[in-house]
Structures are given as structure tokens and as C-alpha cells.
N, C-alpha and C positions, 0 to 999 in steps of 0.2 A: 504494500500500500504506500502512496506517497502523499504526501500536501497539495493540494487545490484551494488556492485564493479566487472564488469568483466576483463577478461585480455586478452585480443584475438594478439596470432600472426599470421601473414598476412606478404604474401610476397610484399617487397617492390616495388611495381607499381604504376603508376601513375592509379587514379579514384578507387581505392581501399577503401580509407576513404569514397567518396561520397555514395558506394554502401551499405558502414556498417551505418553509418549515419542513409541512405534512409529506410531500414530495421526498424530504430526503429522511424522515422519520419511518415511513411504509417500506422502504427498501432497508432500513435496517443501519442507514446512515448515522454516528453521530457527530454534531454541526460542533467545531473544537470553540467556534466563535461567530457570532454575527454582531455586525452594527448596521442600524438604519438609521438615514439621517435625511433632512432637505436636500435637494440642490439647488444649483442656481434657476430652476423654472421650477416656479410654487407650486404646479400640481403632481412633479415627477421625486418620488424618495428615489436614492439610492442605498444597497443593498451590497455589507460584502461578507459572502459569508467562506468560510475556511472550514474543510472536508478532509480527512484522512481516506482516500477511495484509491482503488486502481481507477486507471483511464477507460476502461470499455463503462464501466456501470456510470460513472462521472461523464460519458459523453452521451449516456441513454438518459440520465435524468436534467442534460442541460437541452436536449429535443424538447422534453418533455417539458421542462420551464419554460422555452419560448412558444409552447403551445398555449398556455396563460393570457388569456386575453388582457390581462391586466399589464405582462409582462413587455417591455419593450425592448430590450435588450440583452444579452446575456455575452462575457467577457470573462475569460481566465486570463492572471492576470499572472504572468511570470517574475518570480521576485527580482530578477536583474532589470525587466523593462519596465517595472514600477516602483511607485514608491510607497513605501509601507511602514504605519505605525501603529504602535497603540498607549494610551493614556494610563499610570498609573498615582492614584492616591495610597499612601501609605504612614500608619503613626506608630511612630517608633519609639520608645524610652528614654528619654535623659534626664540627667541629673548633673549636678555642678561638674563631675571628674569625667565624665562622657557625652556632652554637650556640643565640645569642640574636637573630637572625634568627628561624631555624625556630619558636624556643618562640612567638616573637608571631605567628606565623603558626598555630602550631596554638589558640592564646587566639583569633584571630579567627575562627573556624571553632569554637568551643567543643569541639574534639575533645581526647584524652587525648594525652598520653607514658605509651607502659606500658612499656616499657624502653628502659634508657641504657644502651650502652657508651661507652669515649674515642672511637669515631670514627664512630658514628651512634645515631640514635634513632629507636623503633618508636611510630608512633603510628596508634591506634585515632581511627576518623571513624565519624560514622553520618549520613544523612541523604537525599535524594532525589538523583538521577542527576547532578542540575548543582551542585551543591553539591559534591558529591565530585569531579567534574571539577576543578571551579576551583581546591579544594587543592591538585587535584595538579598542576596549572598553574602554583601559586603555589611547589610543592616541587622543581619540575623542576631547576630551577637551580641547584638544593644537592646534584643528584646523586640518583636512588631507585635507592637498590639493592634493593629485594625491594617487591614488594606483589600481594595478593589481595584480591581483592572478591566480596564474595556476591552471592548472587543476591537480587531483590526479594522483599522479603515488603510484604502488603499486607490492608488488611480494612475493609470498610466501616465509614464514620462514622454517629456514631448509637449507641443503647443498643441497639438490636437484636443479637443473636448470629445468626450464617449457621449454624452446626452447632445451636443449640438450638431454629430453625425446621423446621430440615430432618430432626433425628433423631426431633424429637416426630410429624411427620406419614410417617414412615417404619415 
């Protein structure tokens, strides 16, 4: 099995996500991540969801998503010809003797402190999969008390738009 980043836009209705979901849920699919979000034209979300699948059953279920009247497009997106990230919040434990530890480790990782109390601090990461790992590899140690990670968003490189190809010949 290998990683599949797709990028599907879909027009913004409600039960839209449930149907693309169900799609890779019935075949026994499970989705490692999805984010939906606006795009730049208010009635189109885009959609990226990441699949651990071979390629025969991943090319049977991306037929079967541009069958989707809802669906307008569908795009695997290879990690060299795109650009890909994901968002993480993370709070971590300090105290007077490990306070200044953490900050250089969040300056090495050029990630934020977006809030301090006296006995930890929440700091904002963005970047690709292994990046975010190793922070928190490197934060382990001081204790994470809380963190959430998004899911991948992602978009091909290049001036091209994926939704301004795809809605002009729609």
C-alpha cells in the first residue's frame, strides 16, 4: 500500500463530505486525514483527503468520485509537484528551569508561542508530516499536555489554479 494525497473540488452543499467519506468507508478504506475548506469561489469547498491504498482500488474509487454530481474535480497530488502542510497546536509544560529550553526549541522549528500561563505554553507549528513529528519528539520531554493536529491541506505548484481550470470548462 502507499500514500495518496487527493484534492477533490465539490460544490458547497450540505451531505457532500458524508457521500465522499462513505465512498472510501464501503470499500474498507481508512481516510489517514481530511480537511475541507472555502476556496477562492464561495460556492466550491475544496477537499484533501490522504489514503493509504494500492493504485488499482484508488483509481476505481476516484471514477467513482467524479461520478458525484456534486463533484467537480478530482487531482492526486504528488508530494514533489505540490505543496503540502499541516497545522499543529500543542501545550506543553514549563516551569522557571524548562521555560527556556522549550522557547529554543520552538525558535528552531520557527513555530509561534501563542499563549503563556506559569506552568505551560501553547505553541502553534505548521509544516509537513516530519517536521511536526520531530517537534514533538523534541517537546516530549517537557511533558504535552494537550495537542491537535489538522489534517493536510495541499495544492499544486505552479501558477496554474485547479478550481479556475476546472470551473471554466464546466
Amino acid at each position: 500500500m502507499s500514500r495518496h494525497t487527493l484534492s477533490v473540488l465539490v460544490e458547497d452543499r450540505p451531505g457532500v463530505l458524508a457521500r465522499i467519506a462513505g465512498l472510501f468507508s464501503r470499500r474498507g478504506f481508512n481516510i489517514e486525514s481530511l480537511a475541507v475548506g472555502p476556496t477562492e469561489h464561495p460556492d466550491v469547498s475544496r477537499m484533501t483527503v490522504v489514503v493509504d491504498v494500492e493504485d488499482l482500488p484508488l483509481e476505481q474509487v476516484t471514477k467513482q468520485l467524479n461520478k458525484l454530481i456534486e463533484v467537480i474535480k478530482v487531482v492526486e497530488l504528488e508530494p514533489a509537484a505540490s505543496v503540502q502542510r499541516e497545522l499543529l497546536l500543542v501545550k506543553v509544560r514549563t516551569d522557571g528551569a524548562t521555560r527556556s529550553h522549550v522557547l529554543e526549541t520552538v525558535q528552531l522549528f520557527r513555530a509561534k508561542v501563542i499563549d503563556v500561563s506559569p506552568d505551560a505554553v501553547t505553541i502553534e507549528a505548521t509544516g509537513d508530516v516530519d517536521k511536526l513529528a520531530a517537534l514533538l519528539r523534541m517537546l516530549e520531554p517537557f511533558g504535552v499536555r494537550e495537542l491537535v493536529q489538522s489534517g493536510l491541506v495541499a495544492m499544486a505548484r505552479g501558477p496554474r489554479s485547479m478550481s479556475d481550470r476546472s470551473l471554466k470548462s464546466a
